[in-house]
Backbone and ligand atoms as CSV (ligand in chain L), in Angstrom:
chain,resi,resn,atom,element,x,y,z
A,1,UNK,N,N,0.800,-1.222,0.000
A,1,UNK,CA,C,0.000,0.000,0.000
A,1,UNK,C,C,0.828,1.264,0.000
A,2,UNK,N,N,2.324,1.036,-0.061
A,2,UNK,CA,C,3.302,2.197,-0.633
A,2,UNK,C,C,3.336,2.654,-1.957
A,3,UNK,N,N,2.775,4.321,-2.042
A,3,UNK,CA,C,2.964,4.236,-3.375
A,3,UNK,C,C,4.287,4.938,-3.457
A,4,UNK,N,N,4.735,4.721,-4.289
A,4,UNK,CA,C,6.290,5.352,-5.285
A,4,UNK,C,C,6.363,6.649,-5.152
A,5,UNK,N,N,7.739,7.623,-5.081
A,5,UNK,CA,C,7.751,8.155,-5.378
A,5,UNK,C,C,9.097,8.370,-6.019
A,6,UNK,N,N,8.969,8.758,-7.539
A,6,UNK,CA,C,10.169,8.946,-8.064
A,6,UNK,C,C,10.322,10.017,-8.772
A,7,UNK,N,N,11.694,10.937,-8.667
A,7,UNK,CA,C,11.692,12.566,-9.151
A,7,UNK,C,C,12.493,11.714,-10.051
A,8,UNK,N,N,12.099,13.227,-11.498
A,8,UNK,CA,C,13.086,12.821,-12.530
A,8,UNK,C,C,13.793,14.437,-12.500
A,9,UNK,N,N,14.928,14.662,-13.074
A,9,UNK,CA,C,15.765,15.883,-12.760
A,9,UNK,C,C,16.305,15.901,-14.329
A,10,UNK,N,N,16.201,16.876,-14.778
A,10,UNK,CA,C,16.990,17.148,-15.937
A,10,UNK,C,C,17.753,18.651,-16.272
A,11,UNK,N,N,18.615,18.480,-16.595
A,11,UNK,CA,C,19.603,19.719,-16.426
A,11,UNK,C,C,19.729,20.291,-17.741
A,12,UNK,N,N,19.082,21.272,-17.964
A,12,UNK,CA,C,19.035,22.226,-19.093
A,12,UNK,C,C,19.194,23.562,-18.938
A,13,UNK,N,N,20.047,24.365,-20.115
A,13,UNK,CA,C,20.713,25.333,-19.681
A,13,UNK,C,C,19.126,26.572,-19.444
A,14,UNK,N,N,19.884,27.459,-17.901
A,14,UNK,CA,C,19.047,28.496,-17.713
A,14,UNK,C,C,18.270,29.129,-19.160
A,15,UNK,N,N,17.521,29.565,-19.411
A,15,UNK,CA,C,16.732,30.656,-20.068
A,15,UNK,C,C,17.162,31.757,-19.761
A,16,UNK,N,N,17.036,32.878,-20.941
A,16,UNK,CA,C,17.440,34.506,-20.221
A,16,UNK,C,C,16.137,34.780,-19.661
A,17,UNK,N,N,16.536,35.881,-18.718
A,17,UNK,CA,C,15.654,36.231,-17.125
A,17,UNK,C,C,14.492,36.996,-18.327
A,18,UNK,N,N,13.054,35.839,-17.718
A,18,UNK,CA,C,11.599,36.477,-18.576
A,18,UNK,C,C,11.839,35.432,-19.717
A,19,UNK,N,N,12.655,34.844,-19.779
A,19,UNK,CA,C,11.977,33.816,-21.293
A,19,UNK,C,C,11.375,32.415,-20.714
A,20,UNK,N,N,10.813,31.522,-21.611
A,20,UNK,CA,C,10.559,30.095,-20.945
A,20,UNK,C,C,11.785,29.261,-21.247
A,21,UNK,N,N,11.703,28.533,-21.024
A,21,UNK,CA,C,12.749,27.198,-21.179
A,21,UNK,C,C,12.286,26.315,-22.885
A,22,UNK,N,N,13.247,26.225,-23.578
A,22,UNK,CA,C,13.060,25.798,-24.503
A,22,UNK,C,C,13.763,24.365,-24.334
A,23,UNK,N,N,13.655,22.972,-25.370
A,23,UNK,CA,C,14.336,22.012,-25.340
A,23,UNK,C,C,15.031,21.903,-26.506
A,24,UNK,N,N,16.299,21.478,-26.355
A,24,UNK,CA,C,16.386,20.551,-27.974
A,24,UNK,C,C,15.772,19.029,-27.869
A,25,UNK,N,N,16.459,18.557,-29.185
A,25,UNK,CA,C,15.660,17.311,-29.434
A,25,UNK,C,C,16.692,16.347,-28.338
A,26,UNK,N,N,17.978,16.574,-28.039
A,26,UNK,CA,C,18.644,15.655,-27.185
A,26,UNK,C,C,18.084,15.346,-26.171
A,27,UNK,N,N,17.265,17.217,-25.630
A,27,UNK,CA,C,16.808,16.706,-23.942
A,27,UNK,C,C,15.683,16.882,-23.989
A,28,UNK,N,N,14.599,16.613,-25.505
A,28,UNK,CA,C,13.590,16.071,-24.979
A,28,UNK,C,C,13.832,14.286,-25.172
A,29,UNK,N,N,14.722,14.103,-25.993
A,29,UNK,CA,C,14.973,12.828,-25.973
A,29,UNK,C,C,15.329,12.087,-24.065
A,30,UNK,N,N,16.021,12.919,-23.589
A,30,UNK,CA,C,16.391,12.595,-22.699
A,30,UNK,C,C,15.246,11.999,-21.083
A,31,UNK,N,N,14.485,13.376,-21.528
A,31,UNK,CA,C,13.226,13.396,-20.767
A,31,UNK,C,C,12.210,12.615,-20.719
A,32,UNK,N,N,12.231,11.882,-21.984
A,32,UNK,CA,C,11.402,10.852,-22.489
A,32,UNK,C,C,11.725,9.581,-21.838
A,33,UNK,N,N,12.926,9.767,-22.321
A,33,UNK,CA,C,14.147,8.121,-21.662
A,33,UNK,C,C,13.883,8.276,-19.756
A,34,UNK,N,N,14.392,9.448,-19.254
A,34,UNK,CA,C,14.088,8.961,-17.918
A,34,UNK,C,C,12.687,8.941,-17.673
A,35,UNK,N,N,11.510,9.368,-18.169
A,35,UNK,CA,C,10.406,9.468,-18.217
A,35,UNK,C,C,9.897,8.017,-17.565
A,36,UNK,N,N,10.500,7.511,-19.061
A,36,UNK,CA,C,10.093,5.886,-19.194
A,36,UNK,C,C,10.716,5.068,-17.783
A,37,UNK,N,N,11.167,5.492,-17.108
A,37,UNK,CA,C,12.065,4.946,-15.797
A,37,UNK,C,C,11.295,5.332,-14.944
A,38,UNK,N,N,10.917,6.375,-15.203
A,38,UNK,CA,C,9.765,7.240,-13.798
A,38,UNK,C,C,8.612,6.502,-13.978
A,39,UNK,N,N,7.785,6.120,-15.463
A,39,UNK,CA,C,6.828,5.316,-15.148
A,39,UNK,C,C,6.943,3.758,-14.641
A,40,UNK,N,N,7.980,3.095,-14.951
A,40,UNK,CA,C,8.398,1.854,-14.769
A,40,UNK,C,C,8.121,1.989,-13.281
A,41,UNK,N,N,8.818,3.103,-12.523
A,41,UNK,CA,C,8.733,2.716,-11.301
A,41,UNK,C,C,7.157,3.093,-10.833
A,42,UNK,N,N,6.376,4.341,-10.871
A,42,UNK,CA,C,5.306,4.589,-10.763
A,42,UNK,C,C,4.495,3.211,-10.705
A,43,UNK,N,N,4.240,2.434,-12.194
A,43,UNK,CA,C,3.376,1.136,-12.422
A,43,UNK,C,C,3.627,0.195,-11.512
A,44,UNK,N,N,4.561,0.039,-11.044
A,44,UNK,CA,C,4.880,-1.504,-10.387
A,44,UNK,C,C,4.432,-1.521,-9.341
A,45,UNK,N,N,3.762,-2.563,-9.460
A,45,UNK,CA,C,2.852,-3.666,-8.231
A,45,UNK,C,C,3.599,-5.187,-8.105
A,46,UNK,N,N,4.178,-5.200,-7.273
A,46,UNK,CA,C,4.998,-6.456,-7.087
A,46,UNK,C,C,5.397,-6.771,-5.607
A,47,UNK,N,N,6.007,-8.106,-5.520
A,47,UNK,CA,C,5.442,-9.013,-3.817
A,47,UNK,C,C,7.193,-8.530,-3.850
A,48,UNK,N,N,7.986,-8.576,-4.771
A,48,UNK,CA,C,9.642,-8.683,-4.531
A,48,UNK,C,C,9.483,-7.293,-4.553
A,49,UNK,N,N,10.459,-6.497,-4.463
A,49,UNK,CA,C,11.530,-5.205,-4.812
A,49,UNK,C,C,11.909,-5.417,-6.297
A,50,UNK,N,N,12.423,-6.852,-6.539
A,50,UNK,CA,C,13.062,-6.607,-7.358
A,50,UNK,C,C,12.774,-6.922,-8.538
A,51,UNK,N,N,11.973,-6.775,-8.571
A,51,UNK,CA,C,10.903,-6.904,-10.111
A,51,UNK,C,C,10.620,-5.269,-10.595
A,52,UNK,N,N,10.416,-4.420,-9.014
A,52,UNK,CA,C,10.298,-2.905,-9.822
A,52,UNK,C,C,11.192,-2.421,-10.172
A,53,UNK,N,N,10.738,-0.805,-11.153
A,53,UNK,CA,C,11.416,-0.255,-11.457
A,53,UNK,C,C,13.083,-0.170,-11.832
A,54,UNK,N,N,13.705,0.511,-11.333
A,54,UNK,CA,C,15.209,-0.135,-11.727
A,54,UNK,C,C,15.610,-0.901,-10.675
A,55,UNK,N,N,15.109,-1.518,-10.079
A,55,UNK,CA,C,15.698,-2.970,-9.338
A,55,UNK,C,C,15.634,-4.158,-10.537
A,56,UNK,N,N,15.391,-3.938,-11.412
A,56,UNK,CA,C,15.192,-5.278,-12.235
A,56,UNK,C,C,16.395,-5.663,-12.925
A,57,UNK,N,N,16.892,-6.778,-13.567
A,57,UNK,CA,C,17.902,-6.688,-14.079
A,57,UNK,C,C,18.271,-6.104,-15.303
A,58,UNK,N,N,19.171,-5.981,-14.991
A,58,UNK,CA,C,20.214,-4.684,-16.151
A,58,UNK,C,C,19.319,-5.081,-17.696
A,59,UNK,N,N,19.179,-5.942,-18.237
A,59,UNK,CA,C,19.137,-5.955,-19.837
A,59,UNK,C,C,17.762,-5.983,-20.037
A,60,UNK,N,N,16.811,-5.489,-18.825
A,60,UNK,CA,C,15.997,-5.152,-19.054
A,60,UNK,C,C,15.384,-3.783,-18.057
A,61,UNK,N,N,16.316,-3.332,-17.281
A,61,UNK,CA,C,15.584,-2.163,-17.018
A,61,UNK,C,C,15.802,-0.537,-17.700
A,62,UNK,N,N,16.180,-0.893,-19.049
A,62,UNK,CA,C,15.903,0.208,-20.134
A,62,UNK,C,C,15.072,0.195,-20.786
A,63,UNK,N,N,14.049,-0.685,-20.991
A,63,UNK,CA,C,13.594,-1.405,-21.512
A,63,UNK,C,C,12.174,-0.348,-22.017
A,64,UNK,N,N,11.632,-0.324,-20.580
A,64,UNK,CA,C,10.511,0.817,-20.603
A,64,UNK,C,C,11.005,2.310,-20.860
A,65,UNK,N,N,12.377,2.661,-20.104
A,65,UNK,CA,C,12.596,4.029,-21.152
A,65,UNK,C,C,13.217,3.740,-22.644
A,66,UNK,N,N,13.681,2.571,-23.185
A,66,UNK,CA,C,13.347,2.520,-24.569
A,66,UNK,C,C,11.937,2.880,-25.000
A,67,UNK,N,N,10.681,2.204,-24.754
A,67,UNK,CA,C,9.737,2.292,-25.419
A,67,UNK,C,C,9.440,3.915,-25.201
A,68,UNK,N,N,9.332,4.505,-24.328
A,68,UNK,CA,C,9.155,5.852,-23.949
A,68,UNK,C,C,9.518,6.917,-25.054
A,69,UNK,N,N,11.090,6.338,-25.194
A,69,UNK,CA,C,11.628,7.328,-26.878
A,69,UNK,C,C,10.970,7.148,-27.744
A,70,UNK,N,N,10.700,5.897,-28.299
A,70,UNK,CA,C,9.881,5.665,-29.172
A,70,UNK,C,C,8.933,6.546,-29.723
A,71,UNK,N,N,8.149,7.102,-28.575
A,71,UNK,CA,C,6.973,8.159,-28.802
A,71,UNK,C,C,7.649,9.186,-29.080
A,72,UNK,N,N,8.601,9.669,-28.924
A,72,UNK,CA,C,9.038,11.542,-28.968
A,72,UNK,C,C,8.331,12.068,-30.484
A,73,UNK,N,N,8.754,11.131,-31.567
A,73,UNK,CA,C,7.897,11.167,-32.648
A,73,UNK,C,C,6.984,11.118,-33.529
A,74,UNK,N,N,6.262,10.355,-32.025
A,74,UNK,CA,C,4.608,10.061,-32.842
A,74,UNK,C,C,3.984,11.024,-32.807
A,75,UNK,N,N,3.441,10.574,-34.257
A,75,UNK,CA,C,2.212,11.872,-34.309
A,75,UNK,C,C,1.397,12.812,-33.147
A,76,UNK,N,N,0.495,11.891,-32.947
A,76,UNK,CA,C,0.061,12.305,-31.992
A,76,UNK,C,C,0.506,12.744,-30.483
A,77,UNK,N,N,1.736,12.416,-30.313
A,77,UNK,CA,C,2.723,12.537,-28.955
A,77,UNK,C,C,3.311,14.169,-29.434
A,78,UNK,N,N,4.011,13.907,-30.600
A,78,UNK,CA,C,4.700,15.357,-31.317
A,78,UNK,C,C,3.669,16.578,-31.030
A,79,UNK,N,N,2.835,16.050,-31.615
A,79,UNK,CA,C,1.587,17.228,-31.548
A,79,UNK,C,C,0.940,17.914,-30.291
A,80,UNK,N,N,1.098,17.123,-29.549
A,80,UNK,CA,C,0.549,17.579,-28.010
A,80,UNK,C,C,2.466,18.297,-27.510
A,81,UNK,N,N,3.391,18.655,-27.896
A,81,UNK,CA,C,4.162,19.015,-26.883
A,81,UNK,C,C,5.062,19.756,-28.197
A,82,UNK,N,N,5.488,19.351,-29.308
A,82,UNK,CA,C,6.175,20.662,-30.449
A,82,UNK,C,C,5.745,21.824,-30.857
A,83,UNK,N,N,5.224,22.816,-30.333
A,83,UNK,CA,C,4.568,23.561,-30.602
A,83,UNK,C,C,5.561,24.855,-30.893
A,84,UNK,N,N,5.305,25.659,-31.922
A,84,UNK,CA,C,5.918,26.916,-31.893
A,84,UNK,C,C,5.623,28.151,-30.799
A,85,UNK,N,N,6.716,28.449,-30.195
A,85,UNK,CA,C,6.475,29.211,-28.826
A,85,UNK,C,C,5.440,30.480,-28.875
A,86,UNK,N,N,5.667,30.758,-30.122
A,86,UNK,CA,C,5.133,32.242,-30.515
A,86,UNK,C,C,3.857,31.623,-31.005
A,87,UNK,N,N,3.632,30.619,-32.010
A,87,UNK,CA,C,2.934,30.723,-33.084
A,87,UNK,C,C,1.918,29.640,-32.260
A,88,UNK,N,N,2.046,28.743,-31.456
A,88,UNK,CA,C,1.132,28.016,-31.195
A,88,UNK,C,C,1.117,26.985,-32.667
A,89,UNK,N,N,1.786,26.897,-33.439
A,89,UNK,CA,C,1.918,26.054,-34.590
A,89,UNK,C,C,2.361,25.112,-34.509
A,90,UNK,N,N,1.933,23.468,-34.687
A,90,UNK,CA,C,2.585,22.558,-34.734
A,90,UNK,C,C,4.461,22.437,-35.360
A,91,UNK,N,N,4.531,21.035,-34.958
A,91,UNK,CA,C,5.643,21.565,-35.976
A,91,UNK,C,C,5.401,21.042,-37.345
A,92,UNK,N,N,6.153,21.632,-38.557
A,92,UNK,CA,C,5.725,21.507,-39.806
A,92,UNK,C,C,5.970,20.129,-40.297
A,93,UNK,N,N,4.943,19.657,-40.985
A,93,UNK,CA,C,5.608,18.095,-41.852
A,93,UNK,C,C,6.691,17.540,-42.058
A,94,UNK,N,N,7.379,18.925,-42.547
A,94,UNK,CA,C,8.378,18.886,-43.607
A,94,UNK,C,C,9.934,18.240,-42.657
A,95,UNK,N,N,9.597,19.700,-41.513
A,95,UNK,CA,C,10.384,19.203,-40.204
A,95,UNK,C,C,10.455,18.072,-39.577
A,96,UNK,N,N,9.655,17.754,-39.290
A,96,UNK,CA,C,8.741,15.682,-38.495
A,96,UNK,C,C,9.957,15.005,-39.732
A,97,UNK,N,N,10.000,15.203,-40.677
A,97,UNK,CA,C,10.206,14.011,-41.382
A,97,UNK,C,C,11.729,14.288,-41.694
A,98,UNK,N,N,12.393,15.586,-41.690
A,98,UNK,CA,C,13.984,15.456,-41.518
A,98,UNK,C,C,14.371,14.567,-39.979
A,99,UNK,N,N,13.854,15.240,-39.261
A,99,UNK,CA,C,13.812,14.879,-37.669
A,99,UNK,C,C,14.045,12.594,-37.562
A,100,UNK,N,N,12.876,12.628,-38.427
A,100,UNK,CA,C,12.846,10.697,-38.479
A,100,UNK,C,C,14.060,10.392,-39.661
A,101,UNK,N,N,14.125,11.084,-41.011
A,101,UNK,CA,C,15.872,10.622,-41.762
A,101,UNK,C,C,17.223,11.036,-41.015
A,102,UNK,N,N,16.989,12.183,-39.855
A,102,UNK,CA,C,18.060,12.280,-39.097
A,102,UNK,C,C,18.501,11.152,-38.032
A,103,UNK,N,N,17.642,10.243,-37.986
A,103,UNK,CA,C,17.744,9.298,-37.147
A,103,UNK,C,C,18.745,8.235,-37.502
A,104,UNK,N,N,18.399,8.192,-38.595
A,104,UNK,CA,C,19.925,7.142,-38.968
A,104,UNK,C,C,20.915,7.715,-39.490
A,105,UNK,N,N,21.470,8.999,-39.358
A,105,UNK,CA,C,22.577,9.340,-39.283
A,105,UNK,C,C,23.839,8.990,-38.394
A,106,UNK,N,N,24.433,8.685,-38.924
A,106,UNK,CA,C,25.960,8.296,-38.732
A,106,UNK,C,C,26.081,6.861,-37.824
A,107,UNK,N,N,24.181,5.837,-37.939
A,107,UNK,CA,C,24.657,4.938,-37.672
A,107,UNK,C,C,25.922,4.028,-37.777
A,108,UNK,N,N,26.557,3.789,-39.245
A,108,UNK,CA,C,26.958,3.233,-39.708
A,108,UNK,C,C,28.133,3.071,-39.111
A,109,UNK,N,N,28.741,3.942,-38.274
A,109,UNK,CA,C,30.115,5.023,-37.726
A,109,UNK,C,C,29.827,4.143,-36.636
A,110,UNK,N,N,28.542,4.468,-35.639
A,110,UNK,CA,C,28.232,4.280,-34.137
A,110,UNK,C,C,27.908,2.691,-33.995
A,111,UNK,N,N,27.436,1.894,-35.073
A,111,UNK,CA,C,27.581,0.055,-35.026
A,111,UNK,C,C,28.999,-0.155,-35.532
A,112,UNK,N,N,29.805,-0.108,-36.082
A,112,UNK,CA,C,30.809,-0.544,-36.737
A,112,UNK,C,C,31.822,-0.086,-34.824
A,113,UNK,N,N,32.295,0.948,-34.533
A,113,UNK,CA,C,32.840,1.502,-33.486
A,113,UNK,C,C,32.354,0.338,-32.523
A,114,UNK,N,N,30.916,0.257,-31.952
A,114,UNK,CA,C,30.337,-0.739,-30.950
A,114,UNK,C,C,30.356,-1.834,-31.242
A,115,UNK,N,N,30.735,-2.400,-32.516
A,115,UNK,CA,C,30.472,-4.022,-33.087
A,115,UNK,C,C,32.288,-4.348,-32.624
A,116,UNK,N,N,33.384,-3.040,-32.989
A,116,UNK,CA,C,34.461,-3.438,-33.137
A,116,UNK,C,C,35.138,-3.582,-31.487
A,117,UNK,N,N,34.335,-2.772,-30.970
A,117,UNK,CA,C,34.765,-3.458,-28.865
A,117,UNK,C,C,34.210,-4.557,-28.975
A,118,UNK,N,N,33.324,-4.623,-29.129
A,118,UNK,CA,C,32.497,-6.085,-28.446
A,118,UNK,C,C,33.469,-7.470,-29.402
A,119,UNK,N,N,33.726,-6.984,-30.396
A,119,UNK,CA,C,34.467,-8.415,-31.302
A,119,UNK,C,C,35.725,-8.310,-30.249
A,120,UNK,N,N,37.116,-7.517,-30.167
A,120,UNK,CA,C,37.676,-7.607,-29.348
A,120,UNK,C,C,37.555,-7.972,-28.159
A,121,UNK,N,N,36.591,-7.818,-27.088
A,121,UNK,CA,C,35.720,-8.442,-25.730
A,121,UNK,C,C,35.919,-9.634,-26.297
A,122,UNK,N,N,35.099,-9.955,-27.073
A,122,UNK,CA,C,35.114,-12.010,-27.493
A,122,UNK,C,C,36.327,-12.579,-27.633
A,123,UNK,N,N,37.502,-11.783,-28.500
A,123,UNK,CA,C,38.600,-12.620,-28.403
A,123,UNK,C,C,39.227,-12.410,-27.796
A,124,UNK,N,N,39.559,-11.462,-26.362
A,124,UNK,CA,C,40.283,-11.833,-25.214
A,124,UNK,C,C,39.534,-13.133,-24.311
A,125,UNK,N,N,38.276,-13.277,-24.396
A,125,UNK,CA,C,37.404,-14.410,-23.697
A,125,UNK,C,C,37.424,-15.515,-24.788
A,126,UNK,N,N,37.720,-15.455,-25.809
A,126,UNK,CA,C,38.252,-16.765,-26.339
A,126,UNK,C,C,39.444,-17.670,-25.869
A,127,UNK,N,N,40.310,-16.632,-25.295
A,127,UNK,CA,C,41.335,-17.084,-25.054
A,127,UNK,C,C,41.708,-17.466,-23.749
A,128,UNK,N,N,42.252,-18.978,-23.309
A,128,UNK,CA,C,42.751,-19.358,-22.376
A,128,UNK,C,C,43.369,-18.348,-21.639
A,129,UNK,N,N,43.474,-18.392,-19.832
A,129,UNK,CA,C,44.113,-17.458,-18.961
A,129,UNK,C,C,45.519,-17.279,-19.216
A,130,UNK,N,N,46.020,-18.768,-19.377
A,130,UNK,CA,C,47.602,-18.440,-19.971
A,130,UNK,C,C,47.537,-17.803,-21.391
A,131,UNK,N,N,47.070,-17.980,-22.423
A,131,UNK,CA,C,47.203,-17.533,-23.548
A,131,UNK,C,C,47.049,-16.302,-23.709
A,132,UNK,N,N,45.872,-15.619,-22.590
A,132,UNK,CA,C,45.785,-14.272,-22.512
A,132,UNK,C,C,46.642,-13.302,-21.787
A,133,UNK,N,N,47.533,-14.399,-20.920
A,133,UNK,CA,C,48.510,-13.602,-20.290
A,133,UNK,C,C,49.808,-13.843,-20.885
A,134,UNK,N,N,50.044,-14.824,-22.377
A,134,UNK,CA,C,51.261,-14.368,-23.023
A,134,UNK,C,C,50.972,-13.347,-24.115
A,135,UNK,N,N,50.017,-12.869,-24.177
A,135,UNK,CA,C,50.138,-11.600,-25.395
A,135,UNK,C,C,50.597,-10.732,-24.645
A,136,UNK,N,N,51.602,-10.110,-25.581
A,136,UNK,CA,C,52.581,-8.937,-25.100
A,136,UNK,C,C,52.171,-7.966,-26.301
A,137,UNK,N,N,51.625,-8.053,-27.587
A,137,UNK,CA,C,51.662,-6.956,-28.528
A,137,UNK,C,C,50.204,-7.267,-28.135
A,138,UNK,N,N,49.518,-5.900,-27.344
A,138,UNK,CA,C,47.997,-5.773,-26.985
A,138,UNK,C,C,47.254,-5.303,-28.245
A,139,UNK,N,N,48.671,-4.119,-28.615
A,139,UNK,CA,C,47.841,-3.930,-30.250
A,139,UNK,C,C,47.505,-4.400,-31.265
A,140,UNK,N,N,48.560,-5.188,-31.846
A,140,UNK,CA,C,48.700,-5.812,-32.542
A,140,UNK,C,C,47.760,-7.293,-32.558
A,141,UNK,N,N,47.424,-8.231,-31.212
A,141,UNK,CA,C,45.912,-8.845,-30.863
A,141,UNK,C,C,44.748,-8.024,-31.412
A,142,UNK,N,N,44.646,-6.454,-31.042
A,142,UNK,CA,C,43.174,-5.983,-31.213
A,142,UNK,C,C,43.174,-5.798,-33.148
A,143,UNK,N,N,44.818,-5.559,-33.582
A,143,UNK,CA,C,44.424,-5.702,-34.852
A,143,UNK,C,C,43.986,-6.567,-35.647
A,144,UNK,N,N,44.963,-7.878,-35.423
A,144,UNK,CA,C,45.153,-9.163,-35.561
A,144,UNK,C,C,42.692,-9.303,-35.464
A,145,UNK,N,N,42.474,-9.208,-34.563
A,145,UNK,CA,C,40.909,-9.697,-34.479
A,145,UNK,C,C,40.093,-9.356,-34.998
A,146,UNK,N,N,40.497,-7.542,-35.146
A,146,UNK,CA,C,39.602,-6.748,-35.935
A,146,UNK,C,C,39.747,-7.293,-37.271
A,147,UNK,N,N,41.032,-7.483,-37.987
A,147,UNK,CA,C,41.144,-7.852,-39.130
A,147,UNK,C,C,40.250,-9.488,-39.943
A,148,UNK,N,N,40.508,-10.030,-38.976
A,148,UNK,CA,C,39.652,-11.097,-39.093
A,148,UNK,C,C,38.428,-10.905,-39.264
A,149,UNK,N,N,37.853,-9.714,-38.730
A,149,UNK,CA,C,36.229,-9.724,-39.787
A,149,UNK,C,C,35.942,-8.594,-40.285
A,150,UNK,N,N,37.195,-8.129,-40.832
A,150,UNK,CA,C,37.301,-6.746,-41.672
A,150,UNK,C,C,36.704,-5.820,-41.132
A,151,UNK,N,N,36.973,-5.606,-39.823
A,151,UNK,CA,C,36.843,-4.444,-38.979
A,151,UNK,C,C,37.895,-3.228,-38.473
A,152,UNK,N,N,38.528,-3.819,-39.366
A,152,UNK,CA,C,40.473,-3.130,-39.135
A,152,UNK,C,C,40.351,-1.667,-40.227
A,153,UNK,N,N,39.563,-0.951,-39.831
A,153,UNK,CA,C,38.970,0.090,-40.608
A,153,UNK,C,C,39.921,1.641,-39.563
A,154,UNK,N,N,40.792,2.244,-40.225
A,154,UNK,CA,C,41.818,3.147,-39.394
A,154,UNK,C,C,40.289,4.424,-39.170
A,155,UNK,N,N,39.622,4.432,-39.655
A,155,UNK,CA,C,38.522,5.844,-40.131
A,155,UNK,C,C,37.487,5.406,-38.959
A,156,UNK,N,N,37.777,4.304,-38.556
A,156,UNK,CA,C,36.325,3.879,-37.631
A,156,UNK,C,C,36.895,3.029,-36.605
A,157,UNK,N,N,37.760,3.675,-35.121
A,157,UNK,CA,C,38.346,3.412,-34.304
A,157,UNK,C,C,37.406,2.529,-33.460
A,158,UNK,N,N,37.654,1.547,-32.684
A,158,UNK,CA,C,37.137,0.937,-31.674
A,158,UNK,C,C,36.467,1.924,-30.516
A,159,UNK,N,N,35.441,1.990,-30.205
A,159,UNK,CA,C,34.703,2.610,-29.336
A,159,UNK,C,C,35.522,2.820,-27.842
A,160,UNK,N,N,35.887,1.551,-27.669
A,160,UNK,CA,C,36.990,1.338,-26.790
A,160,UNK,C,C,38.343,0.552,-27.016
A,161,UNK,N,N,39.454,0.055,-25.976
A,161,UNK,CA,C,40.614,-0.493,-26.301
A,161,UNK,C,C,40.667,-1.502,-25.133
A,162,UNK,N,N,41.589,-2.244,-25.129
A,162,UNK,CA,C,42.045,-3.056,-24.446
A,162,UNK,C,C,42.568,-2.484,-23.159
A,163,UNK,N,N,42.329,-2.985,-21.981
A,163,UNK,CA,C,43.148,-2.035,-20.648
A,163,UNK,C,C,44.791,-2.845,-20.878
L,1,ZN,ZN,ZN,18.129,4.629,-18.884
């Protein structure tokens, strides 16, 4: 018979003194994403803890602020909250629909970068404890792996490196 209470906080730069607060699309993106965390926890009715909100496990407690983003662009979601400050005007078609082809911009950059840690991750865990503790050229391993599935791309660095 406890209900929840969960603040969401988002940090956006002051307004000049007498204007409103405007968003970009990052932090309404953002707002959306913890949104979806604020309702996760709000909804939950459960006998454990750890079934709510972000007590749940990791590969799924984004899960609901995934779906949350989802909306920033729906029609009907857009329409109730893009409004022109002055004009009371939706936002224009034309806009909505750069906004959704901007979306897959520079995937290609941001999977290739995240595909090329995670392949490296696998082949240090491929490898036996001794085998992983005779590599001495660390670089030359992350090249050596990347190359193996033509990920050895100098223009599209590993997201991360080897410690
Ligand atoms: Zn999150």
């Amino acid at each position: 018979g406890t209900s929840p209470v969960v603040v969401n906080n988002l940090n956006v730069p002051r307004p000049a003194e007498g204007q409103p607060t405007l968003l970009t699309l990052d932090e309404v993106t953002t707002l959306f994403h913890e949104f979806g965390h604020a309702l996760h926890g709000l909804f939950a009715t459960v006998t454990y803890p750890h079934f709510a909100g972000t007590n749940v496990f990791r590969d799924f407690v984004e899960f609901p602020s995934q779906v949350n983003e989802m909306w920033i662009l729906w029609p009907e979601v857009l329409a109730s909250y893009a409004r022109h400050i002055d004009t009371d005007e939706p936002l224009p078609a034309e806009v909505t629909e750069k906004l959704h082809a901007s979306s897959a911009f520079n995937q290609g950059f941001a999977t290739s970068e995240y595909l090329a840690a995670a392949w490296i991750d696998q082949a240090w865990h491929s490898l036996g404890a001794e085998e992983a503790a005779a590599v001495t050229d660390v670089a030359g391993f992350e090249a050596s792996a990347l190359a193996d599935i033509g990920l050895d791309n100098p223009l599209v660095p590993t997201r991360y490196s080897s410690t």
